[in-house]
C-alpha positions as CSV (number, residue, x, y, z in Angstrom):
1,X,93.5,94.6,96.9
2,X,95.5,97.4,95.4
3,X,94.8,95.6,91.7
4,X,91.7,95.8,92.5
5,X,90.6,99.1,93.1
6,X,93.1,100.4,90.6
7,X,90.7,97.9,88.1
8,X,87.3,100.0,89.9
9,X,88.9,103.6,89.1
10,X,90.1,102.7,85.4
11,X,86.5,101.3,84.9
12,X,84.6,104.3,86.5
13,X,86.8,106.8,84.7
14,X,86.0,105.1,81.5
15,X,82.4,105.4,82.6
16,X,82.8,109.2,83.1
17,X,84.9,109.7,79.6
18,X,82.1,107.6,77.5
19,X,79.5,109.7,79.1
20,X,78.0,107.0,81.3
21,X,77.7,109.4,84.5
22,X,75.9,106.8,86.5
23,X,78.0,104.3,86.1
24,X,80.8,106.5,86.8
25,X,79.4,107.5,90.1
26,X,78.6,104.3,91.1
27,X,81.8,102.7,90.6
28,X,83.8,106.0,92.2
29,X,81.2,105.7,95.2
30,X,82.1,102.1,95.5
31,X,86.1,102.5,95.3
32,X,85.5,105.9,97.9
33,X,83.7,102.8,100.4
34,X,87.4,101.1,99.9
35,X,88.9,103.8,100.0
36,X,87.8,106.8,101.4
37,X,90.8,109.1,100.9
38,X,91.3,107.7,97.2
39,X,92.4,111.5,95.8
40,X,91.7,111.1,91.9
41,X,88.4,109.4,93.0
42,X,87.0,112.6,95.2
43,X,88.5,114.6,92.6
44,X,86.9,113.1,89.9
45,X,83.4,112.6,91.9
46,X,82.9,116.0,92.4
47,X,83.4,116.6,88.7
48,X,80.5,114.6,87.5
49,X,78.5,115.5,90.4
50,X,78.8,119.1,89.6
51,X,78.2,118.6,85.8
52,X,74.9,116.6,86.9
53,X,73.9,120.1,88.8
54,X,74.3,118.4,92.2
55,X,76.5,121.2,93.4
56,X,76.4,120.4,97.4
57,X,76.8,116.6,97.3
58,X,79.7,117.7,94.9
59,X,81.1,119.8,97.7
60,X,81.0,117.4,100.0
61,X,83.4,115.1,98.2
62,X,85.9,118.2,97.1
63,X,85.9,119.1,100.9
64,X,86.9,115.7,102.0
């Protein structure tokens, strides 16, 4: 499993890095379901979600 979600983050951080935000979210959303206390994850979230303007869903995720 570990492989596995280590696979998920290194694909949704290449989504943020390229610029593909959704994707990024998507896949960070998907590890978070995995894990929920996944650190670089939350960390990472609430980055994109506050560069997409989405400030309180963004503080949600820095919060947790």
């Amino acid at each position: 499993m570990a492989s596995v979600d280590q696979e998920l983050f290194g694909q949704a951080l290449t989504a943020f890095q390229t610029g593909r935000l959704s994707d990024s979210e998507h896949q960070f959303k998907a590890l978070l379901q995995r894990q929920p206390n996944h650190v670089p994850a939350l960390n990472l979230l609430s980055v994109l979600l506050t560069q997409l303007g989405r400030f309180s869903e963004a503080e949600a995720y820095i919060k947790r």
